[in-house]
C-alpha positions as CSV (number, residue, x, y, z in Angstrom):
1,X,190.1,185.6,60.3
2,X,186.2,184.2,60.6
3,X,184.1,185.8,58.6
4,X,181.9,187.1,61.3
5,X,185.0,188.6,63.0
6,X,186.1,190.2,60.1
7,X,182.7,191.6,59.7
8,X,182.6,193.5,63.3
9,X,185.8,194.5,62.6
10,X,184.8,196.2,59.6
11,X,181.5,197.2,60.7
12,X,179.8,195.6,58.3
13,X,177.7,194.1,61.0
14,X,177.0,194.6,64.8
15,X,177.1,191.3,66.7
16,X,178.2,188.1,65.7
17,X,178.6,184.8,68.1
18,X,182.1,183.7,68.0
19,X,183.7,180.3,70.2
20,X,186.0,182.0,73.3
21,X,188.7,179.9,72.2
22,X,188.3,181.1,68.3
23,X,188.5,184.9,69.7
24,X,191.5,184.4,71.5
25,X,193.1,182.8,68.7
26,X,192.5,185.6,66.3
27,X,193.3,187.9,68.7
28,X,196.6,186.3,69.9
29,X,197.5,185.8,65.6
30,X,197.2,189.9,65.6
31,X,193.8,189.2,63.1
32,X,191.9,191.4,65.4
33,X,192.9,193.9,68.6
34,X,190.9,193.9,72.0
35,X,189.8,197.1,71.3
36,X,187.8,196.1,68.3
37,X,185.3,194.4,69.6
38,X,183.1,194.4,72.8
39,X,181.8,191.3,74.6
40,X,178.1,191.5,74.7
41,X,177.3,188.2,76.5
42,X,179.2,185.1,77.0
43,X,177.5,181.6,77.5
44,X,178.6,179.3,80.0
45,X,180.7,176.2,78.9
46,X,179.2,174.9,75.1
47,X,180.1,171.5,74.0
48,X,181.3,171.9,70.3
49,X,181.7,169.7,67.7
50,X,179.2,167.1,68.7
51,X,179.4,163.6,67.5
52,X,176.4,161.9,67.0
53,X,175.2,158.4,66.1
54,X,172.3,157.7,63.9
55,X,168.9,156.2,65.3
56,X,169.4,153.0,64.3
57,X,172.4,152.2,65.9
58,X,171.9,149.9,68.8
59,X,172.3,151.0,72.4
60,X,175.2,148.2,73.2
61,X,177.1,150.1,70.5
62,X,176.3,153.7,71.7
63,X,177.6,152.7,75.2
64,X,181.0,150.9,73.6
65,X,181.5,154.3,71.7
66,X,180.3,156.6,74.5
67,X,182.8,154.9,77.1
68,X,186.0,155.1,73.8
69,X,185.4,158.6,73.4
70,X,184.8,159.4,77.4
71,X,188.5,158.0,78.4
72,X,190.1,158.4,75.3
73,X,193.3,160.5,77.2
74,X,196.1,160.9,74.2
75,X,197.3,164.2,75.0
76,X,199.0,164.2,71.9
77,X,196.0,164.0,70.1
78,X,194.0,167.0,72.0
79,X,197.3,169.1,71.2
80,X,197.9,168.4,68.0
81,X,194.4,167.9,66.0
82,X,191.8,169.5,69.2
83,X,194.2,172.3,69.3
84,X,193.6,172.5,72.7
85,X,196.0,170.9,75.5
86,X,194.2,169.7,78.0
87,X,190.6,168.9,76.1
88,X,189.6,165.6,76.5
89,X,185.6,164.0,75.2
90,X,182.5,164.7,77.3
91,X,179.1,162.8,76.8
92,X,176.4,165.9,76.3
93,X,172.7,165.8,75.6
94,X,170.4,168.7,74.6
95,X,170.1,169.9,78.3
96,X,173.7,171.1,77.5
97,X,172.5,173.4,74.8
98,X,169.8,174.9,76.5
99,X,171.6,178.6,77.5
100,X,172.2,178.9,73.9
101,X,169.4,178.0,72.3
102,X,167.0,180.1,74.7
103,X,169.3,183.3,73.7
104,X,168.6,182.1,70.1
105,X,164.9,183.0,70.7
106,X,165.8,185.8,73.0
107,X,167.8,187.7,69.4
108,X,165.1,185.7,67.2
109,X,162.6,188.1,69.0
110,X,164.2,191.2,68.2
């Protein structure tokens, strides 16, 4: 179980963000029931686990990996390492995370 599950489970703490996909899991493994936890808030759609190239890589090469990554379509691959069927590569920016990091401030406030 994640930590910060485990933790609200426990109430050792009150809120804790957790992916939708992450919550499911634990709750589909029997590591948590519905009925220990309450959904506060749920984002819309957040890309996760961002690659990212460094500065000095040159925009010919960003494109070449953008377009790999964009139509890279082995199933097998989403399935088996993803561990989501169906997932494929999208290009994000910062705009993307915007909804998240404004309810950052929003709890940073409190």
């Amino acid at each position: 179980m994640t930590a910060g599950l485990q933790a609200v489970v426990k109430g050792d703490v009150d809120v804790v963000p957790i992916s939708d996909q992450i919550l499911a899991s634990e709750i589909a493994n029997g590591n948590a029931a519905e009925s220990d936890i309450k959904i506060i808030h749920e984002s819309g759609a957040i890309p996760a686990e961002a690659m990212v190239v460094a500065e000095h890589v040159d925009q010919a090469t960003r494109d070449k990996l953008t377009e790999f990554l964009t139509s890279y379509d082995n199933e097998q691959y989403f399935t088996d390492v993803i561990k989501v069927p169906g997932a494929r590569f999208i290009e994000c920016d910062m705009s993307d995370y915007e909804e998240i990091i404004e309810l950052n401030k929003i709890i940073n406030d409190f």
